[in-house]
C-alpha positions as CSV (number, residue, x, y, z in Angstrom):
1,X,1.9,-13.9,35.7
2,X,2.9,-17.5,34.1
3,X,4.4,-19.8,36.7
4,X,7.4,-20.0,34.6
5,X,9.1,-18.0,31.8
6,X,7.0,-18.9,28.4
7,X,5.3,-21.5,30.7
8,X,1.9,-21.2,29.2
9,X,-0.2,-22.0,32.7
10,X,-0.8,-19.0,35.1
11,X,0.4,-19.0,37.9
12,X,-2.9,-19.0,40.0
13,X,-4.6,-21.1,37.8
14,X,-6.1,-24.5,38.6
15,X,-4.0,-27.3,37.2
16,X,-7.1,-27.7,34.5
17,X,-7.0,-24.3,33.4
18,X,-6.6,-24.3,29.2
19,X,-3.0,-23.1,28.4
20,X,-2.3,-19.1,28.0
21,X,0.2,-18.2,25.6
22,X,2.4,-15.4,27.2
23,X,1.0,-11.7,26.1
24,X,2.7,-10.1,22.8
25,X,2.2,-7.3,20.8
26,X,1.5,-7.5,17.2
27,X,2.4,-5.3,14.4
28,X,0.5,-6.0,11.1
29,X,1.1,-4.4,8.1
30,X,-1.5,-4.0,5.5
31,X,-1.8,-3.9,1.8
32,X,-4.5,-2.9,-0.9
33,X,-5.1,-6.7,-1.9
34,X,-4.4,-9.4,-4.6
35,X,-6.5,-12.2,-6.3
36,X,-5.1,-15.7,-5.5
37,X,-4.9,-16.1,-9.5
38,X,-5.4,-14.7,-12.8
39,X,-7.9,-17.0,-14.1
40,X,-11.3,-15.5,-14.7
41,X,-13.0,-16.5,-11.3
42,X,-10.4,-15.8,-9.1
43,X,-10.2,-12.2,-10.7
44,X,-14.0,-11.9,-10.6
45,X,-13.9,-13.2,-6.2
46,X,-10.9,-10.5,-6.0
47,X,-12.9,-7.5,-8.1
48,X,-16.2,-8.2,-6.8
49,X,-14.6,-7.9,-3.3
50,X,-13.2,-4.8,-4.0
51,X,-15.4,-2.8,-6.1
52,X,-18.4,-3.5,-3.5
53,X,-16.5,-1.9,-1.0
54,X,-19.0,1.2,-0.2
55,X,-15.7,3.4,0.6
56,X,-14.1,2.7,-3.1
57,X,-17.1,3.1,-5.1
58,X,-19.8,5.5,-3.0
59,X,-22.9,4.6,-5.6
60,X,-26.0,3.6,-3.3
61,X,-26.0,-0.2,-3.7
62,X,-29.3,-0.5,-6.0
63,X,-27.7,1.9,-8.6
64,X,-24.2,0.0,-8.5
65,X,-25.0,-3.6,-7.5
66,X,-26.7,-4.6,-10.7
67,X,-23.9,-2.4,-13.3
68,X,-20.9,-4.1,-11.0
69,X,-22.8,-8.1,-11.4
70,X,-24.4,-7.8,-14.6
71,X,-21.8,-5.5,-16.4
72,X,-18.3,-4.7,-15.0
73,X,-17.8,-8.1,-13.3
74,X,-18.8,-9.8,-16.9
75,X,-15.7,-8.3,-18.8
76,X,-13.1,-6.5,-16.1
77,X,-12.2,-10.4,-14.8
78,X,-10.8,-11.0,-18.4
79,X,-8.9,-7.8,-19.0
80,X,-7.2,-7.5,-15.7
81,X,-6.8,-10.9,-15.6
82,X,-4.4,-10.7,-18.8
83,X,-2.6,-7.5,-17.1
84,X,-1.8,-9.6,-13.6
85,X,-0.6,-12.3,-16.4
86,X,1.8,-9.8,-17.6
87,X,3.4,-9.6,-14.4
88,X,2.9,-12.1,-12.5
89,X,5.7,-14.0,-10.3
90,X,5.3,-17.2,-11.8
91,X,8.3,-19.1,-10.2
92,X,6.4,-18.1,-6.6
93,X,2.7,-18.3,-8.6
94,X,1.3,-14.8,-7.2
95,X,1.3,-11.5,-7.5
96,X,4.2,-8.9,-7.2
97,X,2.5,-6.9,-4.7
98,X,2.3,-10.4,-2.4
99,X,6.1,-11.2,-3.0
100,X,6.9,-7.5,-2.0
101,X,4.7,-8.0,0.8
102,X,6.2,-10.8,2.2
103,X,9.9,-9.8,1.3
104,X,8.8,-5.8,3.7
105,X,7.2,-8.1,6.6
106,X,10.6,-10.5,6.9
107,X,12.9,-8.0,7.0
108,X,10.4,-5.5,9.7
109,X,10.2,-8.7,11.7
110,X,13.9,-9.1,11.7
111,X,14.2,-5.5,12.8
112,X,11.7,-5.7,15.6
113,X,13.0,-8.7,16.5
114,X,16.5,-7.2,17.1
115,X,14.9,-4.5,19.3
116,X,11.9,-6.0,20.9
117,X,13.0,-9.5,21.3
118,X,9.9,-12.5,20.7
119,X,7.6,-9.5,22.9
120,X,6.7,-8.1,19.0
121,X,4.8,-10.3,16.5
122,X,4.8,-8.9,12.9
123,X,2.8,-10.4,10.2
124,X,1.0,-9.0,7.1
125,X,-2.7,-8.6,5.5
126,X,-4.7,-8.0,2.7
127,X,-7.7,-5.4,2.5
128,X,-9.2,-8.0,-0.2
129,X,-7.9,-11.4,-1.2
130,X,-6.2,-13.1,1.2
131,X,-4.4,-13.3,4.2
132,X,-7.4,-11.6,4.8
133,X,-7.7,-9.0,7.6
134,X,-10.0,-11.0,10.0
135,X,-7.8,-14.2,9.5
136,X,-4.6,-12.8,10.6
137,X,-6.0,-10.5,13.4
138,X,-7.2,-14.0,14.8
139,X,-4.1,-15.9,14.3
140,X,-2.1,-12.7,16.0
141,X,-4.6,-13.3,18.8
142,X,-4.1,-16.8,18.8
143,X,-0.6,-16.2,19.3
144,X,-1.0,-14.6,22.4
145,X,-0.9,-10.5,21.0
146,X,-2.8,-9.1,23.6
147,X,-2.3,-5.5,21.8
148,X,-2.2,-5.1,17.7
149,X,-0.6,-2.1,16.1
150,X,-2.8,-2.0,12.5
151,X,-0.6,-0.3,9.9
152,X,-2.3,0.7,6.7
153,X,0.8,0.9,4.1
154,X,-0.9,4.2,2.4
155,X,1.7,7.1,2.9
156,X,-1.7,9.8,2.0
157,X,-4.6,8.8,4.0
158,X,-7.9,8.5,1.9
159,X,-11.4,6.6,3.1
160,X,-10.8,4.2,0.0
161,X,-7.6,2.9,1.1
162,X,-6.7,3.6,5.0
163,X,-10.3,3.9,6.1
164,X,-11.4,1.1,5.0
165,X,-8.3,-1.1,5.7
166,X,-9.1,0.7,9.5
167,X,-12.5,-0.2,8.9
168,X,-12.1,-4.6,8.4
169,X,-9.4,-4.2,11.3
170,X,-12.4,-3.4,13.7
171,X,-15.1,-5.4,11.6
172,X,-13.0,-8.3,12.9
173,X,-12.5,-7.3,16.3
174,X,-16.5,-7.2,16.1
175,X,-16.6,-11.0,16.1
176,X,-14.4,-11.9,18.5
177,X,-15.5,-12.6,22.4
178,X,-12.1,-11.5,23.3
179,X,-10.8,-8.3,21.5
180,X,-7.1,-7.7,21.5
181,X,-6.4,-3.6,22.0
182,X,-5.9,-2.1,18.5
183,X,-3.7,1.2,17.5
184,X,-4.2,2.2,14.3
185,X,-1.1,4.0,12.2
186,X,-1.7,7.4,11.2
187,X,-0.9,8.1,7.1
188,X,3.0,9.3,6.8
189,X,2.9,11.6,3.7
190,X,5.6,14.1,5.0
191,X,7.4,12.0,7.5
192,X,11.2,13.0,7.1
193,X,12.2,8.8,6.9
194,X,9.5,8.8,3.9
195,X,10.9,12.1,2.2
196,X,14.0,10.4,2.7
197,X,13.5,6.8,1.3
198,X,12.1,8.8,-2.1
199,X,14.4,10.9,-2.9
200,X,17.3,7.9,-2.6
201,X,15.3,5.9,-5.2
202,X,15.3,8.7,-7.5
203,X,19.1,9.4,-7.1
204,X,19.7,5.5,-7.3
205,X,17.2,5.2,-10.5
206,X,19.2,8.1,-12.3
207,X,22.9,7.9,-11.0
208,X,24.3,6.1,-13.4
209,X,23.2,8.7,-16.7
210,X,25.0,10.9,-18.4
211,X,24.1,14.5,-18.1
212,X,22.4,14.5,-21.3
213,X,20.2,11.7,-20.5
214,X,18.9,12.7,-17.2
215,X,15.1,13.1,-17.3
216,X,14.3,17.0,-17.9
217,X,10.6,16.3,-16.1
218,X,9.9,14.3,-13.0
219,X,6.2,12.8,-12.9
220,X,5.1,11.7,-9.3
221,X,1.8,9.8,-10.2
222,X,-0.4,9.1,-7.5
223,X,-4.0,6.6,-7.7
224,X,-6.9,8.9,-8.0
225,X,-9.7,9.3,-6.3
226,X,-13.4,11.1,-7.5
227,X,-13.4,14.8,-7.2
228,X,-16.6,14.2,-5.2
229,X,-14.5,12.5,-2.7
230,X,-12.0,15.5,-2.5
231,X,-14.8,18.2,-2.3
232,X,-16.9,16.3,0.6
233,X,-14.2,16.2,2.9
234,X,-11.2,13.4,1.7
235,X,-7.6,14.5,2.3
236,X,-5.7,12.5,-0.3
237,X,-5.2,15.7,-2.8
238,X,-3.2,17.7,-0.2
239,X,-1.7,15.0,1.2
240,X,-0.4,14.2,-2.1
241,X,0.6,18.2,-3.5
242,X,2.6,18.2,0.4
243,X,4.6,14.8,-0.2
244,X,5.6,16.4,-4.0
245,X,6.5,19.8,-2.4
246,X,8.8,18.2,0.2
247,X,10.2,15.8,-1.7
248,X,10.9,18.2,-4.5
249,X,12.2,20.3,-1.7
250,X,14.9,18.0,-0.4
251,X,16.1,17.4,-3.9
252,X,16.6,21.4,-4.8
253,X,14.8,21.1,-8.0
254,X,12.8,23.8,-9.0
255,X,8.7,23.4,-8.9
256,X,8.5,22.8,-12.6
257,X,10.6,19.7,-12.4
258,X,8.9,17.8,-11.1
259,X,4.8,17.4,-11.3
260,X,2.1,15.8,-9.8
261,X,-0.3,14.1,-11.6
262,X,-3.0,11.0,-11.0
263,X,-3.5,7.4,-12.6
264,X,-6.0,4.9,-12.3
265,X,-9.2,6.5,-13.4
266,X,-12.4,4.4,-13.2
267,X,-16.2,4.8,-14.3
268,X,-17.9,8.1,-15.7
269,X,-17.2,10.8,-12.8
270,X,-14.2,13.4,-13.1
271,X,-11.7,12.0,-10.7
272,X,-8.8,14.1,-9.8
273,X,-6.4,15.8,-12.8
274,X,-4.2,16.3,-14.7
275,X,-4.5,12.6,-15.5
276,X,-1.1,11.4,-15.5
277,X,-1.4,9.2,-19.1
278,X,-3.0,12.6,-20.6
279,X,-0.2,14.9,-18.9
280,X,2.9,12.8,-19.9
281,X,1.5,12.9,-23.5
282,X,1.2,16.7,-23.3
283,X,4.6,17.0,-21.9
284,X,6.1,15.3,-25.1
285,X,3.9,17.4,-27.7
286,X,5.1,20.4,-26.0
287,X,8.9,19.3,-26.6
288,X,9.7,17.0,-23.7
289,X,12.1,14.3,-25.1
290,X,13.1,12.8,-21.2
291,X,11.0,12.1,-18.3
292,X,10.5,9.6,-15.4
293,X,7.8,8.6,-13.2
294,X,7.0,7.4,-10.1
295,X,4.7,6.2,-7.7
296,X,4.9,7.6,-3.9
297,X,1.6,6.8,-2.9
298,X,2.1,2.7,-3.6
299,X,4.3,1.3,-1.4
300,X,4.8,-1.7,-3.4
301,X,5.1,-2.1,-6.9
302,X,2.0,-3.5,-8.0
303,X,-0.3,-4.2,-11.6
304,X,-1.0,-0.6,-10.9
305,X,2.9,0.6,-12.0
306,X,4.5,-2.3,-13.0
307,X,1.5,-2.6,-15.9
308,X,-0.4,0.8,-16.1
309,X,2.5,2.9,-15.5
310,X,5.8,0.6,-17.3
311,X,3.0,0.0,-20.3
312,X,0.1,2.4,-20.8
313,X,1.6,5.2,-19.7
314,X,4.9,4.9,-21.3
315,X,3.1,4.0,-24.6
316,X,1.5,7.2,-24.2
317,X,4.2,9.6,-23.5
318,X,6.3,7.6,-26.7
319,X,3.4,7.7,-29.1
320,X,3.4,11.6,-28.6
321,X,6.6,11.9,-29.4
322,X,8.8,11.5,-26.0
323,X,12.2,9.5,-26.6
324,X,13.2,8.3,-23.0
325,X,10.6,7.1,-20.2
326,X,11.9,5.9,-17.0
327,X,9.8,4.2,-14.4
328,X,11.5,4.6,-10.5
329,X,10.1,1.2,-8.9
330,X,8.3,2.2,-5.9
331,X,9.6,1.9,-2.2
332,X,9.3,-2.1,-1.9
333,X,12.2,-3.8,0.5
334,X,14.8,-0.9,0.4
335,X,16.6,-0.5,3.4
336,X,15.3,2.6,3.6
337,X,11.8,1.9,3.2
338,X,12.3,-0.9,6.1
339,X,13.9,1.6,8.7
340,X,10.9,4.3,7.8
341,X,8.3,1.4,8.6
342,X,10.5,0.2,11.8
343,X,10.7,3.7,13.3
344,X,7.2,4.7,12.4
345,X,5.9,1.3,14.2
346,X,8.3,1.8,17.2
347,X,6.6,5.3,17.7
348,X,3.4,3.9,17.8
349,X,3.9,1.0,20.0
350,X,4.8,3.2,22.5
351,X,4.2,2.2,25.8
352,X,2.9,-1.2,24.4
353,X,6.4,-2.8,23.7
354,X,9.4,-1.7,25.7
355,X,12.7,-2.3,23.7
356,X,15.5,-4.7,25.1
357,X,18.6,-3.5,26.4
């Protein structure tokens, strides 16, 4: 096609003819989001962002509009401004979940590279916030990806979180004259890699305690979502009960040991339960001195474990009487985590990408 290797004229072009980078294929991994600071207005651009998304909060607009602008977007900026504060990465300036983020996307590109050569692109976006989705779809085009694999990083599909991560993907292909070909990536909740990459943070997180410190209850908290959403049609809750059951299964513990529960509850509906920070306080009243949580449904650790779950929900389960609380950080960077993501994104760039050797 080019006249030479990485030449960037075609071959049976005019001598005039703007150069045409050779054609790639791009993987791009994408997050739930971060604001670009924890100061009141760049919380308020990042929440009112989020929370107008129509798949988070389903409220026709002229109900929720005027409570989100007039109400929530008044007071939330401050309060979840001071939990970002609490863990933010202040030698790199940004949030956790965008240090994680970059830290997963350098070692997948160094893995891709190994196998695909410079034919695979990888790069990273952000649902809200920035990169956004449209800025690094164009700059993957820009670079000559011809062909985009878009990979959600949600392991439980819900319309909240890989629908509408699926739905700015083709929002931006909408404005461009020339669309590059998009895959999307199918949720993973019970892909053996996945199963895998859990249950070795939970043996690293407890291998190094005595017998009679070992937690006697396991707590896999997932985000939420509205019961409405579950009873018109979402997947998330048995996507969530199926990753428990399996990964309980490849552990050999028995049922009891280790329970699902969900965080994150927002506004007046019922949302799915138990509610985690109500069920880890029940757990202690009823004689539970041990437990640890964790997170499979995050793929980074975020201000939604490293805050709500390491703070809230510890307090919780101490205040009601439980002596030992251990948080199992979430998937990040792991080896393990990286070769899931790699094999999952090889699989879907099938016939797009042919590996070298």
């Amino acid at each position: 096609m080019f006249d030479k290797p990485g030449h960037g004229r075609l071959a049976h072009a005019p001598a005039d003819h703007p150069p045409v980078p050779p054609a790639k294929t791009g993987l791009l991994i994408a997050n739930l989001g971060t604001p670009d600071a924890t100061d009141y207005w760049s919380m308020r651009r990042y929440l009112n962002e989020f929370l107008s998304d129509k798949r988070v909060i389903e409220w026709p607009s002229w109900i929720w509009q005027p409570i989100l602008q007039l109400i929530v977007l008044t007071k939330r900026p401050f309060s979840s401004g001071k939990n970002y504060e609490g863990i933010w990465n202040k030698e790199a300036d940004e949030s956790p979940l965008l240090t994680i983020t970059k830290s997963q996307t350098a070692k997948l590109a160094e893995r891709m590279q190994t196998t695909y050569g410079d034919d695979v692109v990888v790069d990273f976006c952000m649902r809200y916030g920035n990169p956004s989705t449209p800025s690094v779809i164009s700059k993957l085009k820009d670079q000559g990806c011809e062909r985009i694999v878009f990979f959600p990083l949600y392991p439980q599909y819900a319309a909240a979180t890989t629908a509408t991560a699926n739905d700015q993907a083709f929002r931006a292909l909408m404005r461009m004259r020339w669309q590059p070909a998009l895959r999307t990536v199918p949720a993973y909740y019970d892909h053996p890699l996945y199963i895998e990459a859990l249950a070795q943070s939970i043996e690293r997180a407890t291998a190094g305690l005595a017998a009679d410190q070992q937690p006697e209850v396991f707590v896999a908290s997932y985000h939420g979502i509205p019961k409405s959403y579950f009873e018109k049609g979402d997947p998330y809750h048995c996507t969530c009960q199926k990753t428990s059951r399996l990964l309980q299964e490849r552990l050999g513990w028995p049922a009891e040991r280790l329970q699902t529960t969900f965080q994150s509850r927002f506004g007046p509906e019922e949302w799915l339960q138990p509610y985690t920070v109500e069920h880890v306080a029940e757990l202690a009243k009823t004689g539970v001195k041990r437990i640890a949580v964790l997170a499979p449904g995050f793929s980074s650790d975020c201000v939604e474990t490293l805050e709500e779950i390491n703070e809230e929900i510890k307090e919780s389960f101490e205040h009601a009487g439980g002596e030992s609380f251990l948080y199992v950080p979430c998937l990040n960077d792991d080896d393990a985590h990286i070769d899931m993501l790699a094999a999952i994104s090889g699989r879907e760039m099938s016939g797009w990408a042919t590996p070298r050797g």
